[in-house]
C-alpha positions as CSV (number, residue, x, y, z in Angstrom):
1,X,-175.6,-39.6,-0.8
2,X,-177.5,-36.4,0.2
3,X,-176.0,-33.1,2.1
4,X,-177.2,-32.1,5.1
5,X,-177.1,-29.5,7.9
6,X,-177.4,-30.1,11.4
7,X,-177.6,-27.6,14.0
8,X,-176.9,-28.7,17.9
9,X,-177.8,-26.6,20.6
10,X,-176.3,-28.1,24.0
11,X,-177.2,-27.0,27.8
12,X,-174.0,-25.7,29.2
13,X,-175.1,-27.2,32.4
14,X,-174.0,-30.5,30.9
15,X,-170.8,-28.9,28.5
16,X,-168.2,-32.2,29.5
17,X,-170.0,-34.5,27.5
18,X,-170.6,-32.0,24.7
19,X,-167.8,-33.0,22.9
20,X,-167.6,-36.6,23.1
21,X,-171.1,-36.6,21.9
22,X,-170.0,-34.7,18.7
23,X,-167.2,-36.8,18.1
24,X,-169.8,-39.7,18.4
25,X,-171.4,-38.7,15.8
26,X,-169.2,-37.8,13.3
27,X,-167.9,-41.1,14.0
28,X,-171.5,-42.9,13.4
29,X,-171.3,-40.9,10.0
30,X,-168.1,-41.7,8.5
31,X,-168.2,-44.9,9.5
32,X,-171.2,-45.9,7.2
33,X,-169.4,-43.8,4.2
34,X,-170.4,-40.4,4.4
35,X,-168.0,-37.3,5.2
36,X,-167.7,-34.4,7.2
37,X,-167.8,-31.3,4.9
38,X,-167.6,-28.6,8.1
39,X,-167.6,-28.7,11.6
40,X,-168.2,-25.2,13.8
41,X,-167.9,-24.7,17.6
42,X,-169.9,-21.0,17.6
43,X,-169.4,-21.7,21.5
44,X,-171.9,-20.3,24.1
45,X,-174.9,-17.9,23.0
46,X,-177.8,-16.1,25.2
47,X,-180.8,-17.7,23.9
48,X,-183.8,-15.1,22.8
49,X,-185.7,-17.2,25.2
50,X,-185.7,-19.5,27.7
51,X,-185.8,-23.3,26.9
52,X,-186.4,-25.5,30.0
53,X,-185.3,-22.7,32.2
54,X,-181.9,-22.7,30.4
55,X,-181.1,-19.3,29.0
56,X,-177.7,-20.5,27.2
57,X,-176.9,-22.9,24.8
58,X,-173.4,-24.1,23.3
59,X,-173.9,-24.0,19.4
60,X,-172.8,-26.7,17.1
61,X,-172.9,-26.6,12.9
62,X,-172.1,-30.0,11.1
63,X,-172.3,-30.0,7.0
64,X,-172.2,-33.4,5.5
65,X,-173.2,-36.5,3.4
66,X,-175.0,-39.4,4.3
67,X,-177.6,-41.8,3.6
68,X,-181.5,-41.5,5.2
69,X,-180.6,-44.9,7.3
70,X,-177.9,-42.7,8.8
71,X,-179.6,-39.5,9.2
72,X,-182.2,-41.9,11.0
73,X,-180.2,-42.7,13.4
74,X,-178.5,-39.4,14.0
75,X,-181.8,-38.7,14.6
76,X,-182.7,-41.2,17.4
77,X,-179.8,-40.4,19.1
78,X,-180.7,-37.2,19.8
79,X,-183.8,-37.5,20.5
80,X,-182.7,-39.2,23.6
81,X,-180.1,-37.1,24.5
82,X,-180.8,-34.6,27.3
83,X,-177.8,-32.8,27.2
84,X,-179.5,-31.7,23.1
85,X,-181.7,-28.7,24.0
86,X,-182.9,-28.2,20.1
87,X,-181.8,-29.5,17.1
88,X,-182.4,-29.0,13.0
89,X,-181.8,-31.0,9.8
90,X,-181.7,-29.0,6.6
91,X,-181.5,-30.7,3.6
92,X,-178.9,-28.9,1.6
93,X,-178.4,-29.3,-2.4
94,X,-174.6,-29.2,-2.7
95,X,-172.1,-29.5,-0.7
96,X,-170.6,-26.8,1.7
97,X,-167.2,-26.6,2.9
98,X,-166.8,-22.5,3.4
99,X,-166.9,-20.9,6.7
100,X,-171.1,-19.6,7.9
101,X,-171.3,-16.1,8.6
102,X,-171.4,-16.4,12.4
103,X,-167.9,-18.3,12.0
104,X,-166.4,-15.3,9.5
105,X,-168.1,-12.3,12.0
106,X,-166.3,-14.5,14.7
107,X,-162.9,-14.1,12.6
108,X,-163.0,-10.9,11.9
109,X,-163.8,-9.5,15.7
């Protein structure tokens, strides 16, 4: 299995379902094998621009491991969701559990 990264930005206009979509899809990964490494709620951001006349965005990190037919379908999922205003896989090569900077600058405000 392979490590990955995903970053969800969600339109707060839509923020009920924001949660139940995340939980979706840690279920879809875990259930196929992989783990959850880390899970961050960074909570709601300006954006530097506007993105479909949205200005804020609800920030999401997920760290973990799965296969590429998983990842696939992560994939297709949001692709389709409209409540998704930008998303991004990174590849990672190990694993990371530790808290991101925005989380530990979070911490220590």
């Amino acid at each position: 299995m392979k490590n990955y990264e995903l970053l969800l930005m969600f339109n707060i206009n839509q923020d009920e379902s924001t949660l139940k979509t995340v939980d979706k899809y840690k279920d879809i990964i875990t259930s196929k094998g992989g783990t959850i490494d880390r899970y961050e709620d960074w909570g709601t951001m300006k954006l530097a621009y506007n993105i479909n006349k949205v200005n804020k965005a609800r920030y999401i990190l997920l760290n973990f491991q799965t296969n590429n037919e998983v990842l696939d379908e992560l994939a297709g999922l949001i692709k389709y969701n409209d409540s998704i205003i930008r998303h991004m896989f990174i590849a990672q090569d190990k694993k990371i559990t530790e808290p991101s900077i925005m989380m530990a600058n979070r911490e220590r405000a």
